[in-house]
KEKOL-530160 format. One record per residue (C-alpha): residue number from 0; x, y, z; residue in one letter. Coordinates in nm, 4 decimals. Layout:
BEGIN
R   seq         px         py         pz   type
R   NUM          X          Y          Z      A
...
***
This chain:
BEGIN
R   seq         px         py         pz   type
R     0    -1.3939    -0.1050     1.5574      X
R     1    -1.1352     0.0415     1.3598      X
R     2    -1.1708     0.0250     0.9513      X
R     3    -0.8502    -0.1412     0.7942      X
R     4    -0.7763    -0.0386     0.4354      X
R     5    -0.4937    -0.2748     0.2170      X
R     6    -0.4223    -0.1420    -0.1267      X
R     7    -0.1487    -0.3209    -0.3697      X
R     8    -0.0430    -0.1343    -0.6875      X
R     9     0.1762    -0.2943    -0.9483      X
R    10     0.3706    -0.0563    -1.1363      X
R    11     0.7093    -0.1011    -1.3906      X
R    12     0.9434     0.0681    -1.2764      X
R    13     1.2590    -0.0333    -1.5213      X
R    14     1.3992    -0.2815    -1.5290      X
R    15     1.1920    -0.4346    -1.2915      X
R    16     0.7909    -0.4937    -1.2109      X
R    17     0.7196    -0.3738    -0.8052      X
R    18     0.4331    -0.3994    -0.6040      X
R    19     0.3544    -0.1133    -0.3661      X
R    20     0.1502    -0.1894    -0.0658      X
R    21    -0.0265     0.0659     0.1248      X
R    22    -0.2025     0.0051     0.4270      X
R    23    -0.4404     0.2082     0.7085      X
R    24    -0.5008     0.1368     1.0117      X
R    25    -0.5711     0.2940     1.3228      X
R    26    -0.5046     0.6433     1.1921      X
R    27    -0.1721     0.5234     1.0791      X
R    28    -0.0188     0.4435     0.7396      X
R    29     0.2749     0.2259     0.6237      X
R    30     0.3779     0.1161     0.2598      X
R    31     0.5678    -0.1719     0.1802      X
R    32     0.7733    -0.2168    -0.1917      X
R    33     0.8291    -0.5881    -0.3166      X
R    34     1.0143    -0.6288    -0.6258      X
R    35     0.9059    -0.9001    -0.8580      X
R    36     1.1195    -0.8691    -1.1199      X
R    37     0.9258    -1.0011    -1.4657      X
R    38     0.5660    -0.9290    -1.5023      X
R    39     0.3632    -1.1512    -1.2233      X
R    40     0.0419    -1.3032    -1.3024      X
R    41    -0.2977    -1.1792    -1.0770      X
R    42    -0.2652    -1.5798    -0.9250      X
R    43     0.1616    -1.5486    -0.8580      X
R    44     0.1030    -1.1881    -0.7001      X
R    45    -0.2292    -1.3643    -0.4532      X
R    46     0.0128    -1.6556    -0.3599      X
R    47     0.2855    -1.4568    -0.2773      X
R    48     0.1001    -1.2235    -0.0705      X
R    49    -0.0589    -1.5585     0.1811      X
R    50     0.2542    -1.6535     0.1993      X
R    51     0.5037    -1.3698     0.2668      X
R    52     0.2106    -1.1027     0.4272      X
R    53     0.3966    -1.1769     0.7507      X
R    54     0.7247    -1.0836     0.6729      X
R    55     0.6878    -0.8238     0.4655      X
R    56     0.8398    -0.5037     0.6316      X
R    57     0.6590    -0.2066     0.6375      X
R    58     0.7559     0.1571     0.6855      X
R    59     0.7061     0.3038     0.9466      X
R    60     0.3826     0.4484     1.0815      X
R    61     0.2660     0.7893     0.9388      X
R    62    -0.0315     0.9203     1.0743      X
R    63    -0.2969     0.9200     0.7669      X
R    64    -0.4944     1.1389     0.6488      X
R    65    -0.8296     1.1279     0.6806      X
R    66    -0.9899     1.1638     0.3191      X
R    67    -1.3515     1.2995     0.2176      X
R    68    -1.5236     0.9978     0.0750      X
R    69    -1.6776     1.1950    -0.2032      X
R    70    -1.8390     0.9955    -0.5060      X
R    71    -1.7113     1.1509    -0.8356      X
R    72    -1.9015     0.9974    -1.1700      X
R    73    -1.7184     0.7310    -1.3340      X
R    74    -1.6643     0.9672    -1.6939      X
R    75    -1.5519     1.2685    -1.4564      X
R    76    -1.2984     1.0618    -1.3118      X
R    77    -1.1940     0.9011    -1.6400      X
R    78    -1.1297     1.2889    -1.7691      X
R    79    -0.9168     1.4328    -1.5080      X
R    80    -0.7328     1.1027    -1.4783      X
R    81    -0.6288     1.1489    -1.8596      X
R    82    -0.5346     1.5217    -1.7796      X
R    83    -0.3090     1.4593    -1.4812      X
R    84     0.0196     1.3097    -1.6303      X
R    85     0.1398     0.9771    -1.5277      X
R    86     0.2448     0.8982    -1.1121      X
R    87     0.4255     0.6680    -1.0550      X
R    88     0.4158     0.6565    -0.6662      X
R    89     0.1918     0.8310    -0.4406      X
R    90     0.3972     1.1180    -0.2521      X
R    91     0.2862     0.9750     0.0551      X
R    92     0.4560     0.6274    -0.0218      X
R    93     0.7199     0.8160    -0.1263      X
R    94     0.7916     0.9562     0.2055      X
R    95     0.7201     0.6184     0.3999      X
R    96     0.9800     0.4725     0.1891      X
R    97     1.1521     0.7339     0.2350      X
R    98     1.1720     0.7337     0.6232      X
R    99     1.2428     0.3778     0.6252      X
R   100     1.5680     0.3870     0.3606      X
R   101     1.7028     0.6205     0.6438      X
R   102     1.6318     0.4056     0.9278      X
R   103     1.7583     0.1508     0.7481      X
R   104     2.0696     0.3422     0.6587      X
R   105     2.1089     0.4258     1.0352      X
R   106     2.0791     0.0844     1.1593      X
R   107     2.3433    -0.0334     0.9024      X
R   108     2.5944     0.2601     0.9726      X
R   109     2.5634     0.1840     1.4006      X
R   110     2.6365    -0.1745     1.3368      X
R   111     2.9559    -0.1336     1.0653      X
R   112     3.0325     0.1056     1.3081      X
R   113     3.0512    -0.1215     1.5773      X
R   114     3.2320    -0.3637     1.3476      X
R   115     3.4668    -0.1482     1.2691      X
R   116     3.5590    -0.0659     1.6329      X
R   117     3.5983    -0.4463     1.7133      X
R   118     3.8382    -0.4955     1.4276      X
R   119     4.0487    -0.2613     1.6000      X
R   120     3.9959    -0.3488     1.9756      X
R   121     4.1046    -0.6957     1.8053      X
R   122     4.4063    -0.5811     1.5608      X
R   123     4.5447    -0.4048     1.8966      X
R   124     4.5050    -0.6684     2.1578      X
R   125     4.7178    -0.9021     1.9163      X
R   126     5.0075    -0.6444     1.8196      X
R   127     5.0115    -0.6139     2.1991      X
R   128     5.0381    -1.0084     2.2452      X
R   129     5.3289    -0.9961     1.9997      X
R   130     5.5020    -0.7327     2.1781      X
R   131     5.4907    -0.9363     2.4723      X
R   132     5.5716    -1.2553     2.2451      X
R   133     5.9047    -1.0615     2.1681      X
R   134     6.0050    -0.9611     2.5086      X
R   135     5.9116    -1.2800     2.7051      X
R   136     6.2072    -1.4369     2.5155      X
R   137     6.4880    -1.1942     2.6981      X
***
């Protein structure tokens, strides 16, 4: 049975507060962002997440790295915390969000594309109806 691993991190990131969820499974991660805008209370953040889990939309899959589970004392961990300067956003949810701005991007581009293209096929089919508008008459 495969292990399933769900992390959410709030973070401000100004002007507004966003959650970042990470998930694991199957050897494959995704991250989601949800903006909240003010601060959200622990209860606000729990109801949200029962009742929008299922359309929240993901990145899409990278394949995860496997990590050492290694037990570092809780003081050692507290030091080299304080040493390494702030993060905002792990560089692998940086990617994941990454990759999914661009697929986004792509998806929107195709379809104004294809909006585009029908504006014209419809622009020219009625200049060609008035042409034959003005010659029907002689």
């Amino acid at each position: 049975m495969a292990i399933a691993k769900t992390r959410l991190t709030i973070l401000f990131e100004a002007p507004f507060w966003i959650g970042l969820c990470q998930r694991e499974e199957a050897g494959c991660y995704t991250v989601c962002r949800i903006v909240f805008g003010a601060e959200p209370r622990d209860g606000e953040v729990y109801e949200f997440l029962l009742k929008n889990w299922h359309h929240l939309r993901f990145s899409p899959p990278l394949p995860a790295e496997e990590a050492e589970e290694r037990r570092i004392s809780p003081k050692r961990l507290q030091r080299e915390l304080r040493r390494q300067p702030p993060e905002g956003i792990g560089t692998r949810a940086q990617q994941a969000l990454h990759l999914q701005r661009e697929q986004t991007k792509q998806q929107r581009q195709i379809r104004n594309r294809q909006d585009r293209e029908a504006e014209q096929r419809r622009q020219f089919a009625l200049r060609q109806e008035k042409r034959r508008e003005k010659h029907n008459g002689h």
